[in-house]
Structure formats: structure tokens, C-alpha cells
N, C-alpha and C positions, 0 to 999 in steps of 0.2 A: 504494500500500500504506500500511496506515492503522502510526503507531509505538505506536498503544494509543488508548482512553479515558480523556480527565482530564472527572471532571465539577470548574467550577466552582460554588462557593459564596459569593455576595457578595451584600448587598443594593443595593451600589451598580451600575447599569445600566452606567453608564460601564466601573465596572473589568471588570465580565462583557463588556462588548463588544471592550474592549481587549486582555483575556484570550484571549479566545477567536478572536478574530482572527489575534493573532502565535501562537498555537500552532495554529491551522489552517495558518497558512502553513508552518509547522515538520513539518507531516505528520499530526498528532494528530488525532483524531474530540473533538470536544464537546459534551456536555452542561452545563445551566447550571441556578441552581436561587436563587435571590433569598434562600433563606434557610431554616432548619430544621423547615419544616413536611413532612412525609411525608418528610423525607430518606432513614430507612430502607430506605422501601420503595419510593423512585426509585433508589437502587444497587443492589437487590434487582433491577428492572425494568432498567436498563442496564448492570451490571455492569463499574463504571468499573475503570479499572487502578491510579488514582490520584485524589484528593482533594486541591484546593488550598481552605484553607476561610478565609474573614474570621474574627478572631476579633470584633471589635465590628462588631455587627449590631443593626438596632435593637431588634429582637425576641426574638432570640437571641444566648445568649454560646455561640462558637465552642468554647469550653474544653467547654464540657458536651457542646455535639456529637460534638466529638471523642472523648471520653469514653465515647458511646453508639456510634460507629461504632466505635472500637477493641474494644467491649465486643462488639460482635457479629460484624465483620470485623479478626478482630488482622491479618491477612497484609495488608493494606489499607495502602498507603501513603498518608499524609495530611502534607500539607504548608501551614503555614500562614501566613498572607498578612496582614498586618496594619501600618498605618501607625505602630503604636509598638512600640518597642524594648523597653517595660520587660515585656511579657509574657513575654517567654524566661525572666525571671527565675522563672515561678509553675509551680510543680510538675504541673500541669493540665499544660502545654504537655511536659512531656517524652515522652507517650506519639507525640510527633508524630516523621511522619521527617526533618522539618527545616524550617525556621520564614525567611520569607522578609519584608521590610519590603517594603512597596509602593514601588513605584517606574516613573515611565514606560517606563524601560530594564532589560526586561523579559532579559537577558542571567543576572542570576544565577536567575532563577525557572526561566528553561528549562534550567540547570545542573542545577538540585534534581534537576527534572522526572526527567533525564533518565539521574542518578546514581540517583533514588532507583526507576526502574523498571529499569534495568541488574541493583543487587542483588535486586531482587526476582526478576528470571528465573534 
């Protein structure tokens, strides 16, 4: 039995495989998505339960993504992933349900995960 759908969002190959690996083994179904191109209309198409999103992407700044998926899925949990700490500071980032520094030990991300799909049911 699947605990839900997280799609990830990262342009990094690595972290999407790392991602997606330890939350497979966690139970979760995955999708995975390099970066902000058709993101709408791949949630649209999978209808994730939850959003882990990089906010620095080469292509795309995450804050704006964020900004577009809140704007059109608010009940959308979206949690975001990102190697610097000083973005929690930017007001972009609040509409998120909770902001995660990368890390190989993946223990507080599966916390988020699994806090922030708890309140959501």
C-alpha cells in the first residue's frame, strides 16, 4: 500500500535519485520532474499528494514555482528542499508547508513529508 504521491522537483539527478529512492523504501509512489517546465500540468497529470521543490534551479527559481503551484493548488502541500538556509528568510518561501536544507540524512525530510501529509488528511 502506497503512503501517497510526492512528486520531486530538482535539477540535480543525484538528489532526485536519492530522493526518490529513500522515500520508495518509506512506502511513497514517485514522480520526479528536473525542473519547472510543464510542472502544472504534470501535477495536473499525477496528482501528487505533496511537492518537495529545489528552490535554486538553474532554470528556474523555486520561489516562483511555488508561487504558481500555491496559486492554483493552495491545498497542495509543498515543501522545500534547498542547500541554503538564508531563503526561509524571503517572504516567497512562506506560502510553503515547510522548508527543508538538503542533507544526505534524509530523516528530517521524511519528518516534513510525513507531518505535512498527516495534517492534510
Amino acid at each position: 500500500m502506497s503512503l501517497g504521491k510526492i512528486l520531486i522537483v530538482d535539477d540535480e539527478e543525484n538528489i532526485r535519485l536519492l530522493y526518490s529512492e529513500e522515500l520508495k523504501d518509506e512506502g511513497y509512489n514517485i514522480v520526479t520532474a528536473s525542473g519547472g517546465e510543464k510542472l502544472l500540468e504534470l501535477i495536473e497529470a499525477e496528482t501528487p499528494n505533496l511537492v518537495v521543490l529545489d528552490i535554486k534551479m538553474v532554470d528556474y527559481n523555486g520561489l516562483d514555482l511555488l508561487r504558481d503551484i500555491k496559486a492554483k493548488y493552495k491545498d497542495l502541500p509543498v515543501i522545500l528542499s534547498t542547500a541554503y538556509d538564508n531563503f526561509k528568510e524571503d517572504s516567497k518561501s512562506l506560502s510553503a508547508d515547510s522548508y527543508v536544507i538538503k542533507s544526505f540524512d534524509l530523516s528530517e525530510l521524511k519528518l516534513k513529508i510525513a507531518l505535512a501529509l498527516k495534517h492534510k488528511s
